[in-house]
Each structure stands twice: as structure tokens, then as C-alpha cells.
NUKOLFI-196931 format. One line per 2 residues: number of its first residue (from 1); for each residue y negated, x, z negated of C-alpha. Coordinates in Angstrom, 2 decimals, always signed. Example, Ala and Ser with C-alpha at 12.3 -4.5 7.8 and 13.67 -1.06 7.14 Angstrom:
BEGIN
1	+4.50,+12.30,-7.80 | +1.06,+13.67,-7.14 $
# end
This chain:
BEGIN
1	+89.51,-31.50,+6.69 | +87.23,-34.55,+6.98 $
3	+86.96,-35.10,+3.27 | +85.95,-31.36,+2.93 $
5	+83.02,-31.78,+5.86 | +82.05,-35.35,+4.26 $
7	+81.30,-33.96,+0.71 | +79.19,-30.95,+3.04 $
9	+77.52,-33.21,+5.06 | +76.41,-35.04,+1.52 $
11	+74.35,-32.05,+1.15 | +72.00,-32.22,+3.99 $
13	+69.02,-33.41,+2.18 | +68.74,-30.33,+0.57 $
15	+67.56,-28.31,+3.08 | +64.58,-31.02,+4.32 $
17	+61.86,-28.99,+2.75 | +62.81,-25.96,+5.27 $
19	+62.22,-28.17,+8.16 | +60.06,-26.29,+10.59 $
21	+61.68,-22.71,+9.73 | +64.08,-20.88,+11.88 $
23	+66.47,-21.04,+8.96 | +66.12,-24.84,+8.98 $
25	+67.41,-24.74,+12.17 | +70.14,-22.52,+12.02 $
27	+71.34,-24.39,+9.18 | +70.99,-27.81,+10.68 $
29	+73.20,-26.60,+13.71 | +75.81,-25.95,+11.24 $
31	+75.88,-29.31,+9.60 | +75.65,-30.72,+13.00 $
33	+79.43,-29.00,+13.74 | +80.15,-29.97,+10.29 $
35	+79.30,-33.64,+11.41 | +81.28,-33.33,+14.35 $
37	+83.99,-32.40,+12.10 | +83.55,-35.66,+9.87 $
39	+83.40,-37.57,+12.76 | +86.53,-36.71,+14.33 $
41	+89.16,-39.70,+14.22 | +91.89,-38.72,+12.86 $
43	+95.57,-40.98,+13.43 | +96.94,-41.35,+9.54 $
45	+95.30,-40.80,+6.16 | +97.06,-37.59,+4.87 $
47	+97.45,-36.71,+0.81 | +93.72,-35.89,-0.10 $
49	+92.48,-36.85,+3.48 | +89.98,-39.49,+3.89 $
51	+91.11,-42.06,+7.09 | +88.98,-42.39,+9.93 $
53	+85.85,-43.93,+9.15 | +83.05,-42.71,+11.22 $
55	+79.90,-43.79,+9.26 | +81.50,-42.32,+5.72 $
57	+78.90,-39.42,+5.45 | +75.95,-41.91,+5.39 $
59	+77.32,-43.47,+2.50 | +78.37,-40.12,+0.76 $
61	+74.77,-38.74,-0.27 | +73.27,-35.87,-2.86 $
63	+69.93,-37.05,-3.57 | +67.60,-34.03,-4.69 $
65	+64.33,-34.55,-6.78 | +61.31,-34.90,-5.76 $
67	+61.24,-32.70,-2.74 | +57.60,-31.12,-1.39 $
69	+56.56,-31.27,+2.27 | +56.37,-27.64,+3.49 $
71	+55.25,-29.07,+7.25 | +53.45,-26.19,+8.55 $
73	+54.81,-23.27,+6.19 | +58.02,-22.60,+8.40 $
75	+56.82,-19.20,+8.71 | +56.12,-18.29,+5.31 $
77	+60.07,-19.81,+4.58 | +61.22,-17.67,+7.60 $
79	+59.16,-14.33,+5.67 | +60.37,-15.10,+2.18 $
81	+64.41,-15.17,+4.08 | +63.96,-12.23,+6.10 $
83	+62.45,-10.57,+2.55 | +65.49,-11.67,+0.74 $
85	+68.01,-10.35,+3.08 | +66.61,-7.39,+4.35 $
87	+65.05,-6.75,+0.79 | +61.88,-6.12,+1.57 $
89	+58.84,-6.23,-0.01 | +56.36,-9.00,+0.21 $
91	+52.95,-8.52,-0.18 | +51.56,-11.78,-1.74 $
93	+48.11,-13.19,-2.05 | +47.97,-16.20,-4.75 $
95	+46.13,-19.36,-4.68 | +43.91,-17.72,-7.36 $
97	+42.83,-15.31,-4.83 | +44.85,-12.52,-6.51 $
99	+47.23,-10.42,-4.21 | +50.19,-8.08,-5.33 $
101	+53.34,-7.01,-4.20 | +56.91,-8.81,-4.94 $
103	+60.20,-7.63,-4.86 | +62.04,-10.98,-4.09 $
105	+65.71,-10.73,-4.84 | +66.43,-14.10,-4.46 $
107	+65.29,-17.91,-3.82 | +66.11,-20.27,-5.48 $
109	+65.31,-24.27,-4.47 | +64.31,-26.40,-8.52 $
111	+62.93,-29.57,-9.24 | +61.71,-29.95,-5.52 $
113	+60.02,-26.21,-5.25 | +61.31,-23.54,-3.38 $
115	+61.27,-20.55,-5.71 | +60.94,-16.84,-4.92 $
117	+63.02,-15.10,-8.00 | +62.09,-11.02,-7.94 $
119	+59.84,-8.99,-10.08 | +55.90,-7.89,-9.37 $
121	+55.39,-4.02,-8.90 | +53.57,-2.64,-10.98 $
123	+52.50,+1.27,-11.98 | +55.35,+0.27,-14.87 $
125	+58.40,-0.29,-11.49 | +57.92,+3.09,-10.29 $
127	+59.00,+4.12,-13.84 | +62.97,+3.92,-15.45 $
129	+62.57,+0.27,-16.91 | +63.07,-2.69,-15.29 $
131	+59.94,-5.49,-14.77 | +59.83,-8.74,-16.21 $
133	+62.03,-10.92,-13.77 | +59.44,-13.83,-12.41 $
135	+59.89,-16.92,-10.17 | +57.23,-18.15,-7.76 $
137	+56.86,-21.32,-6.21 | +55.68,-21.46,-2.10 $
139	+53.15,-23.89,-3.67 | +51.64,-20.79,-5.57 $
141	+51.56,-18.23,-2.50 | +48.45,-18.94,-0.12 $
143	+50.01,-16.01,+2.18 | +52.61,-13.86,+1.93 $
145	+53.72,-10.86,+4.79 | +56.88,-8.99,+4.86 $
147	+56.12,-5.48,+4.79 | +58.68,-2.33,+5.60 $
149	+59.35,-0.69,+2.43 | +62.69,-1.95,+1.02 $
151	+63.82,-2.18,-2.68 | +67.23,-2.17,-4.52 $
153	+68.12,-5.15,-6.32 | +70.02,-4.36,-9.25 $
155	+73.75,-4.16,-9.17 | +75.57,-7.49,-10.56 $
157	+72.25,-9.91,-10.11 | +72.94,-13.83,-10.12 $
159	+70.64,-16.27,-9.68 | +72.95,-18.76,-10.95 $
161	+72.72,-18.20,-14.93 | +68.72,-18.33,-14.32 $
163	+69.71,-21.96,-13.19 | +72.08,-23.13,-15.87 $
165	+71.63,-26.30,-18.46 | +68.97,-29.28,-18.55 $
167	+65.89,-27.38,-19.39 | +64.83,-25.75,-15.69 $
169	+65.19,-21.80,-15.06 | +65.71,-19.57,-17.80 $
171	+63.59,-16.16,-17.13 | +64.68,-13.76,-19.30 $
173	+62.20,-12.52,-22.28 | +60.40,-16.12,-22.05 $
175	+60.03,-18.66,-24.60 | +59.64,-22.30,-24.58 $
177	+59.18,-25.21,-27.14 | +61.81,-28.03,-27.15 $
179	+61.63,-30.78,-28.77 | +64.55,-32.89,-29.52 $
181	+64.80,-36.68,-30.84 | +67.70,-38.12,-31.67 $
183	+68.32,-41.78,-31.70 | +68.40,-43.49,-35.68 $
185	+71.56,-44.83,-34.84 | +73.77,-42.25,-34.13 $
187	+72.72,-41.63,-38.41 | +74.80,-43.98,-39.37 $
# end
């Protein structure tokens, strides 16, 4: 339905930062059939159907935070995809200059970043308990390679419930300080 492909096609933004990936491109070949789709006349307006109005999806829009300019990084958003669904490992060397290997079991994109969501091995991962889950932003990775061994993600992870509520990702076993103010008025 057009309505359906308008709302999709409101969504297009999002995926600007991955401009100059492969998966950039894949997924901007879909939303160009998607396009097509919204941009197919159509003879009557039928119950939930939008009528033919060619220019609709430039005035349906999702506007996403501030967004950072990955130009030049396709490759490292190409390795951190291929690492997610092939579950491999990454081996990572910081902006601090310190390198380590990441088990990335998803990515996430918040507040404008593009976030790899996994866990560090350590001595501790070879072991029966689980690492501390940890996201990392592209920003924080000078280089990062996809290397062969593969890992298991654990049965019945979601990224979603790291992603819930006003107050940014939630990584289990961390703390943080809010501070709410309320308004004198709502007192009285």
C-alpha cells in the first residue's frame, strides 16, 4: 500500500550516516523500490489508503538527532555488519591506543552514534560467567578487523530493552545519577 511505503520512506534519514558502506547501498536500493511504490498513482483513495499524491513522502519525514559524518569509514560499517551477522569477532584498536577483542552481538544507531553492543573478551569469557555487556561508538574505534573465530550470542538477546525510556541505553550492572526538577506549580 502507498500509505505503508510513505511512512517507510519517512525513515530514510536514518541510514545517512552509513553512506559510503555496502550496506548503505543495499539499503538505499530498497527504499528506492519502496519509493517506486509510493509513487505509483493509484485511481481512488481506498479505506486507510492515501490518494495519489506523488510528492507525499517529502513531506512525511523522521528527523533523527544529531547525526555524525562517517565519510570515509564505509569499511569499518561494512566490518562491524559482516561481524554482527556472521558473529565474528572483531579485533579492535581504540583511540587511546588500546586494542582488544569484541564480541559484537549487535548495533545499535543512539543519539547520532552508531553503537557496537557485545562484550570484551577477557581471560574471565573463556570461563562459565557471562562479561559485562558494553556499547561502543565508531567514534571510539580507530580500527577495527573482522577476524575468523566466531562466538555464540546468548539465546533470547534484544537490543531493544537496552534502548527503552528517555535516559539513553541502559547497560546492565551500570549506574547513573538523575536528577529530576519538577516545576513549583504542579505543587499546588
Amino acid at each position: 500500500k502507498r500509505s505503508q511505503a510513505v511512512g517507510l520512506l519517512s525513515l530514510r534519514k536514518a541510514i545517512e550516516p552509513l553512506r559510503g558502506s555496502a550496506l548503505f547501498e543495499a539499503l538505499d536500493i530498497a527504499f528506492g523500490e519502496v519509493q517506486r511504490i509510493a509513487e505509483r498513482p493509484t485511481r481512488t483513495a481506498t479505506k486507510g489508503e492515501v490518494s495519489h499524491d506523488a510528492a507525499i513522502h517529502r513531506r512525511f519525514l523522521f528527523v533523527p538527532g544529531a547525526v555524525r559524518n562517517y565519510g570515509g569509514r564505509g569499511e569499518d560499517i561494512d566490518a562491524l555488519y559482516h561481524a554482527v551477522a556472521e558473529r565474528r569477532m572483531l579485533a579492535i584498536v581504540g583511540r587511546d591506543g588500546a586494542s582488544f577483542r569484541f564480541a559484537t552481538y549487535g548495533l545499535a544507531f543512539w543519539d547520532g552514534s552508531l553503537l557496537a553492543v557485545g562484550v570484551r573478551e577477557t581471560e574471565a569469557s573463556a570461563e562459565d560467567r557471562e562479561p559485562p555487556i558494553e556499547m561502543l561508538s565508531l567514534e571510539a574505534m580507530r580500527s577495527l578487523t573482522v577476524e575468523r573465530p566466531t562466538f555464540h550470542v546468548p539465546e533470547g538477546f534484544d537490543l531493544e530493552p537496552l534502548f527503552e525510556g528517555a535516559f539513553g541505553p541502559k547497560v546492565p550492572g551500570t549506574k547513573a545519577r538523575i536528577t529530576i526538577e519538577f516545576d513549583a506549580r504542579i505543587a499546588e
